[in-house]
N, C-alpha and C positions, 0 to 999 in steps of 0.2 A: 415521065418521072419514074424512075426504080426506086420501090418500097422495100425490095432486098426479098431477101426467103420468105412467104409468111406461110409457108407448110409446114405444121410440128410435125416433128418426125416419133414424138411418143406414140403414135397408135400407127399403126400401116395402114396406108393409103387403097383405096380400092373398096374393100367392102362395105361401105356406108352404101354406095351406089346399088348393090346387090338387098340391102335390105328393106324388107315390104313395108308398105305402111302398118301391119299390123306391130312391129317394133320402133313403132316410134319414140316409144319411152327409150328404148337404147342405146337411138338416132341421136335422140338429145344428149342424154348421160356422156353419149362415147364424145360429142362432140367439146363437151365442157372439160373433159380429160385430157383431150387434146390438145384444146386451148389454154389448160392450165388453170383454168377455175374450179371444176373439182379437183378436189385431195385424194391422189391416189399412191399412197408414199407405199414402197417399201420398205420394212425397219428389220429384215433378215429372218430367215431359216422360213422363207416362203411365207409370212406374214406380212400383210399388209393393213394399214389404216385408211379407210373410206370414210367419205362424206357422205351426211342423208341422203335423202333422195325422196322429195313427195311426188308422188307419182299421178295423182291427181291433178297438182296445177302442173307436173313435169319442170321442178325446180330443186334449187339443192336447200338444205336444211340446217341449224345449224350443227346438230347431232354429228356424232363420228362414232365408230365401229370397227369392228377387227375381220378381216379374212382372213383366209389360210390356204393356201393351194398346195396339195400333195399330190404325189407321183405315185400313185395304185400301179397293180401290176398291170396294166395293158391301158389304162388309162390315167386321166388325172382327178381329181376331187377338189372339189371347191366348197367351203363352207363358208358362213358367214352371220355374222351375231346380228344382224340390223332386224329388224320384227319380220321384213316378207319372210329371209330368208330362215329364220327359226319355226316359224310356223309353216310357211311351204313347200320349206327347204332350194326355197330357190328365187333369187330376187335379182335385181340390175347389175349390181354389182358382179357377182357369180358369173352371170349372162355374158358377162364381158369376156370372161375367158373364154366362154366356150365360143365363141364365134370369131373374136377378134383372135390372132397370134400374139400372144403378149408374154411370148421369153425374153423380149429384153427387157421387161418391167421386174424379172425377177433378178435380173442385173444390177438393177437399181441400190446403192447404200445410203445407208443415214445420214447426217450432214457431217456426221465423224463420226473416229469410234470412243464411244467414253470411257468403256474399260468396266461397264456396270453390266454386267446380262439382267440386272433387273427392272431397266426404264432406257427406253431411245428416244430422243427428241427429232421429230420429223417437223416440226416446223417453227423460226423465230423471226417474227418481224414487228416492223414497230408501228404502234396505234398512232393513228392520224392526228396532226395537232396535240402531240404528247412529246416527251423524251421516254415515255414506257415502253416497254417488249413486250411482247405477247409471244410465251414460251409454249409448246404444245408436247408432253410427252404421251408416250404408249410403256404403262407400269404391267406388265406380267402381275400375274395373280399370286397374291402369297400364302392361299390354303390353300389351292386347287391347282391343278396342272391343266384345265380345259382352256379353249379359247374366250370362251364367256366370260369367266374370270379376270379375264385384264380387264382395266380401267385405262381413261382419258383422263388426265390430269394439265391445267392449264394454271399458266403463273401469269400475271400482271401488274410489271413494276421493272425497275431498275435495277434492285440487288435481289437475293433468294430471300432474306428476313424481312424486306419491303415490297407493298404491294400486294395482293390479293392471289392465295389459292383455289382452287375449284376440282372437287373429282366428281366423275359420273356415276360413280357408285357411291356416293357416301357426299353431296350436296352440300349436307349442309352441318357437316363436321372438320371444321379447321384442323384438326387434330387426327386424319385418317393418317393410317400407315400406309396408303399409297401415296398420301400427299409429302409424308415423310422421306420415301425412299428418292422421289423426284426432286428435294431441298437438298438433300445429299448430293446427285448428279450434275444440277446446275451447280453450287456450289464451286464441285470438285472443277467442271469446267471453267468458271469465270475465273476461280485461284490461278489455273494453268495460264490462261492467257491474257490478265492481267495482272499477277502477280510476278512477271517479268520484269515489268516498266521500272526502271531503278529512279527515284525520285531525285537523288542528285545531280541528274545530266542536266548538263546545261542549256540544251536543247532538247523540241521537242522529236523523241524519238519513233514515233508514227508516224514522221514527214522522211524517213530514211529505212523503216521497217518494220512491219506488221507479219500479223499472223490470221491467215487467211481462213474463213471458215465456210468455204464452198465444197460441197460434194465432189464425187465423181464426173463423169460424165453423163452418166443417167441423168443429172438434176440441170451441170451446164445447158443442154443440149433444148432444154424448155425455155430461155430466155433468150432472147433474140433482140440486137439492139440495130435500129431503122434513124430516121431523119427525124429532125424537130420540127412540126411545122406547126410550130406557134405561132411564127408571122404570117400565117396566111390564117390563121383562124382554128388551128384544125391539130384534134389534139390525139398520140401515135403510140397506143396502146401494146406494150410489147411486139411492135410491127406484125401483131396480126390484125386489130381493130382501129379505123378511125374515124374519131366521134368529132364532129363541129365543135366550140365553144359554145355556142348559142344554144344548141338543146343540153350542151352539161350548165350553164348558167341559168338556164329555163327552171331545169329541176331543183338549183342553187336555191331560186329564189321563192319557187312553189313551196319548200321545206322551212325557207327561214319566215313564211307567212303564214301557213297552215299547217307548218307536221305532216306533209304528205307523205306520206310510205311508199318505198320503192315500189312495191306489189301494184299498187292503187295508181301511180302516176305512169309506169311501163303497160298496165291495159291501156290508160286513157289516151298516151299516144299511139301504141298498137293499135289501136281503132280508128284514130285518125289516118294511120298509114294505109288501114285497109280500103280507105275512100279514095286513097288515089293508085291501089292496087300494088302496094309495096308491104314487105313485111319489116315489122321492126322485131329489136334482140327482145332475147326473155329477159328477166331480171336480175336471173342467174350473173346475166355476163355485163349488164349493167351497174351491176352495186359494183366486182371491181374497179369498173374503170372510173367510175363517181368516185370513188375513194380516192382512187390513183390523182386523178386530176383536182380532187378538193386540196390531196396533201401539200400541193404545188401554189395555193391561192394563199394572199397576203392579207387573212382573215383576222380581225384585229378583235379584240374583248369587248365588245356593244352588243353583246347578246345577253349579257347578264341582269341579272334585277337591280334597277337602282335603287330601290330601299333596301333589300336584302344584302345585294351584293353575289360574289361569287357563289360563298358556300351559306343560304338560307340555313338558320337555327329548326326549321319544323316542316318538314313536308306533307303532303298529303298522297295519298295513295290509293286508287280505285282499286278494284278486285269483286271477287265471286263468292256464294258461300259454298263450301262443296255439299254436295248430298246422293243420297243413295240415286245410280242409275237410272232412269226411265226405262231405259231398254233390258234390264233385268224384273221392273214389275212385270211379272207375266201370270197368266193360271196355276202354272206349274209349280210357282214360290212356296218352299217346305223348311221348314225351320231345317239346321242339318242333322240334329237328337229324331227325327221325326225317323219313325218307322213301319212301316206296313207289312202285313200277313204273306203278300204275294211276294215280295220285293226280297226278301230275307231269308236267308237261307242257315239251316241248319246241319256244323259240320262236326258229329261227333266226335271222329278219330283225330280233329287236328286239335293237339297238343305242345306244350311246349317244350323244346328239346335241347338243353344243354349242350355244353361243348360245343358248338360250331365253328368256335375260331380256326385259322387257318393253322396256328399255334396251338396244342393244346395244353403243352405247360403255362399256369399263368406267372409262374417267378420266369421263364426265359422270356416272356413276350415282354415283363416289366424290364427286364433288365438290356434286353436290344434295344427296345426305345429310349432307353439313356445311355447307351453306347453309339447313336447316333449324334446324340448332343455333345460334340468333340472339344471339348477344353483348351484352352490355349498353351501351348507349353511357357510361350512369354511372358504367358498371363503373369507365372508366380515369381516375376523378379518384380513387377511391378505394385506401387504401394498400397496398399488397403483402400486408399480412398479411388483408385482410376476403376471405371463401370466393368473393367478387363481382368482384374486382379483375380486370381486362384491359387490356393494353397498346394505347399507340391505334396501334399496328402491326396487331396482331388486328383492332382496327376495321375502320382501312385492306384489311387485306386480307379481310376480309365482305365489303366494298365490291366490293371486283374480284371476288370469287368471284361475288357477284349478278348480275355486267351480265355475265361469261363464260356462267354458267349459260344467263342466259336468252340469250343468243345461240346457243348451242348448243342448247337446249329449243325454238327458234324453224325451226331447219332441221329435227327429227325432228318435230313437231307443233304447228301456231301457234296452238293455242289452249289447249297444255299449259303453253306460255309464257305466253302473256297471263295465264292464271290465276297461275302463280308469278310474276308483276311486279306481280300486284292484292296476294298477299297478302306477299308479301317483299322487296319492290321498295328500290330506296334510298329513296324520298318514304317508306313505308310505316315504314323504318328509322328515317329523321331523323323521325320524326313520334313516337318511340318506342311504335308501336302495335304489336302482340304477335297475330300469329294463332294460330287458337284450336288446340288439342291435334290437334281429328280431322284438321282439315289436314295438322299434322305425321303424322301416319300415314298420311294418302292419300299424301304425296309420298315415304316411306318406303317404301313397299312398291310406288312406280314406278321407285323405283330401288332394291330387292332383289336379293340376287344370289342370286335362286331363278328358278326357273319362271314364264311369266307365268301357267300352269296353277295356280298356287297360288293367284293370286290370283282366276283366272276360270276355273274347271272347267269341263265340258261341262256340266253343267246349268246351271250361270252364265251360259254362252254364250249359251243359248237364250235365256234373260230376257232376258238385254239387248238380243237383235237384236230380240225381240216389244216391246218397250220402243222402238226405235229406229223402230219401225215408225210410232208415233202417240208421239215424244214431248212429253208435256204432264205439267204437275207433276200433276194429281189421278192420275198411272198411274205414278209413283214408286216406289210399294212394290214394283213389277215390278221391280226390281234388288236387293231385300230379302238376296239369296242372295252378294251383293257388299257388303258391309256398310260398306267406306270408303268406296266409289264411292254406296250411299246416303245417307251424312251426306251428303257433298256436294251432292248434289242435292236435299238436303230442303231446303236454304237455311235452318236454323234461325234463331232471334233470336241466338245466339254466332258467327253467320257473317254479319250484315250486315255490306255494307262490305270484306269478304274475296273472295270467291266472285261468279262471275258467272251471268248466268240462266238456265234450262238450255238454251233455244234456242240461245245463242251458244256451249255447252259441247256439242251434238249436238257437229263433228266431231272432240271429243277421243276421244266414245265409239266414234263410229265408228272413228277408229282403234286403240283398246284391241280393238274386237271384230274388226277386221281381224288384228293380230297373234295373237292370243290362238287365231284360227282357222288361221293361218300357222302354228302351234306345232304346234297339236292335228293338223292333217295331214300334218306333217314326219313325227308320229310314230309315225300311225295308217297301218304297215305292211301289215296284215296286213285283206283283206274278211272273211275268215270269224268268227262270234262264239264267242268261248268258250262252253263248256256252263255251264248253269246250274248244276249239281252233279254231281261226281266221286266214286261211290262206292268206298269205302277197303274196302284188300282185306281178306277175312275171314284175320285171324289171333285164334291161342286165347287164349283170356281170361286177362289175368296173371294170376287170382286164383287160377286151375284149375292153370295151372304152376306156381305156388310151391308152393299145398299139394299138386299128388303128388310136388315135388322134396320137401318135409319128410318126406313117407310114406314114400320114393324113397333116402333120403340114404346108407344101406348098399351102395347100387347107385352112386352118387358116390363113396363115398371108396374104394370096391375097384381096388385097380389091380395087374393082372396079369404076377406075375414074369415 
């Protein structure tokens, strides 16, 4: 019998074989990739969205997380937001690039495009025994430009106003601005493709033409359609898995009698299997296909309470109380006010030092910061009451704030100017052409009223002046550690037409790294280096003093006539 292709073609074939047992967490991960049970979406500009990974039972989780893969000059970079990888800077996910070849995963597009650079939906399907969708977006950050900053936002329900939101940064607020910009996206999409259906036709017009919402070829290329063999027993999981009926009815009926959990019922027959010296799947690749084959069962409503019924008036709820750590009482616990003689250091000459900005007028940093905020010109036809409305006074004075700006922008550095008349200019204004966000945060944080050390630390510094040594765009990532100051320079496809090239922008940089070095030696009073560590003075262990004060306590309360 031909089961048809069951080799996915997402990962290249070969090096699973070449790797050692000591990568077995890899083995697994890569193989779940393959197969299509983890999430390994592309959503563009070399970002991608990952599934957990416990590493411990070697299973997926239900967390999600953001990568990023960039093209360094001789090599590639991989980061990634999941916990190994922020604290060890290197975790399974990461791993995957480096060993496996996976440029056509950067081929990969989102399931369409929606016309929002600020939310892509990489995954929608519908909940088991439901008419729900289970919506999955990746929302960019919208105070920050790092990777950390985006959120997972997940919709469930049938329309954007119905059914339940959820973001990863902000739980358990209905009302986050990531869950907002994601109400917007779906929205805009469902209007497009069902606000088509013209309700007068006489017939139903989805039996003669639809509007298809399948990827590229990167996403076809994962689903593979094989034989039915449900008359033989035997049920054909994306033609690469096939599971009996009897052990998916087995765990049917273990759940509808005890609550067994997939975790707990995949050891118990992994155990059995090793009695007769076979392996059974993880659980990982278990729950989809128990899903897959429950959605297909003619499971009727006799699970419910017959005195309650469907939805019970009162539930009950088990849970924990939180409390402070175990594994933080230790000897060493010090209030954080607590101070010691040895531990503390005394630094006369550091003082505090004015001006730091990168700006040192404060009326031009005030006045760039609200020349960023670009008004509508449409605004002022429209009536007092729409959230858009502006007076063509406001206009008018955008107007004068642009051409003061940049006349002031043009005395502190003329080519910080030139760039804010390419992307805010009045021509730019009457054109009502709109620059793109990152700009808005480059020229935000040139006019900060913080430190320009905030924005270019001593390690910043040094990139940028080895950067300024040879700069050419292939030696870009060398300001990596500057993150506004690299949008800008990467010149992406959302910055043509804004931004100039980086030869003509050398002497903006040079004078960001001239000031920025003006700063750092205002303040670096002091030649001698701090010690690398300060040992804390031995005092006795609180756990020794309270138990012989409890021992003790007849000798506390005695107090002598």
């Amino acid at each position: 019998m031909d089961f048809g292709d069951t080799v996915s073609p997402s990962l290249p074939q070969g090096p699973l074989d070449d790797v050692t047992s000591e990568d077995s967490q890899l083995t697994a991960y890569a193989e779940m990739v393959d197969a299509s049970v983890a999430v390994f979406q592309h959503i563009g500009d070399g970002v991608f969205v990952v599934q957990g990974w416990d590493a411990r039972r070697k299973q997926l989780t239900t967390s999600w997380f953001h990568l990023q893969c960039l093209q360094l000059e001789n090599d590639v970079g991989v980061a990634c937001t999941c916990p190994n990888g922020i604290q060890e800077g290197r975790c399974v996910h990461s791993e995957l690039f480096q060993i496996y070849e996976t440029e056509s995963m950067l081929q990969q597009k989102p399931l369409t495009d929606y016309g929002d650079p600020r939310a892509s939906i990489f995954s929608r399907q519908l909940v088991p025994n439901t008419s729900d969708v289970l919506t999955m977006f990746s929302v960019k950050s919208i105070s920050s430009s790092a990777l950390k900053g985006c959120a997972i936002v997940q919709h469930s329900g049938t329309l954007p106003w119905k059914g339940t939101w959820k973001c990863s940064k902000e739980p358990g607020n209905p009302g986050c601005p990531h869950i907002k910009i994601a109400f917007e996206v779906l929205r805009e999409e469902l209007r497009k493709i069902y606000g088509k259906v013209d309700d007068d036709t006489e017939f139903d017009p989805t039996m003669f033409s639809g509007e298809s919402m399948v990827g590229g070829q990167g996403l076809a290329r994962r689903r593979f359609i094989g034989p039915d063999l449900r008359e033989v027993g035997l049920f054909n999981f994306n033609n690469s898995f096939i599971v009996s009926h009897e052990l998916l009815d087995e765990y049917t009926m273990s759940y509808v009698t005890s609550e067994t959990p997939f975790v707990a019922w995949c050891s118990v027959v992994a155990h059995r299997y090793l009695l007769s010296g076979s392996q059974f799947m993880s659980d990982g690749y278990f729950l989809p296909i128990w899903f897959s084959y429950a959605a297909l069962l003619a499971l009727n409503d006799d699970m419910c309470c017959l005195r309650c019924g469907t939805y019970p008036e009162t539930t009950i709820w088990d849970g924990i109380t939180l409390a402070f750590g175990k594994k933080h009482l230790a000897a060493t616990l010090r209030p954080p006010t607590k101070t010691s003689p040895s531990a503390s250091i005394t630094r006369k000459n550091i003082k505090h030092r004015p001006r730091q900005q990168l700006i040192e007028d404060e009326g031009l940093r005030a006045q760039l910061r609200l020349a960023v905020q670009v008004p509508s010109i449409d605004g002022a036809s429209k009536p007092p009451s729409h959230p858009q409305h502006v007076t063509k006074r406001e206009v008018l004075d955008h107007v004068e704030r642009i051409q003061w700006v940049y006349q002031e922008l043009d005395k502190v550095c003329k080519t910080l100017a030139a760039l804010f008349q390419k992307a805010y200019g009045a021509v730019v204004y009457s054109e009502r052409r709109r620059a793109p966000s990152n700009l808005d945060s480059f020229f935000k944080q040139i006019a900060a009223e913080e430190s320009v050390l905030q924005m270019v630390n001593g390690a910043a510094l040094v990139d940028l002046t080895d950067f300024l040594a040879d700069p050419r765009p292939s030696r870009v990532t060398k300001v990596l550690s500057i993150p506004g100051l690299y949008k800008i320079l990467r010149n992406g496809p959302e910055m043509q037409g804004f931004v100039l090239p980086i030869s003509d922008l050398t002497p903006m940089l040079q004078w960001l790294a001239d000031r920025a070095t003006q700063v750092l030696g205002e303040l670096s009073v002091e030649s001698d280096r701090l010690p690398d560590g300060v040992a804390l003075a031995e005092e006795p262990d609180w756990k020794v003093a309270a138990l012989t004060a409890c021992h003790n306590y007849d000798i506390v309360l005695f107090t002598p006539s």
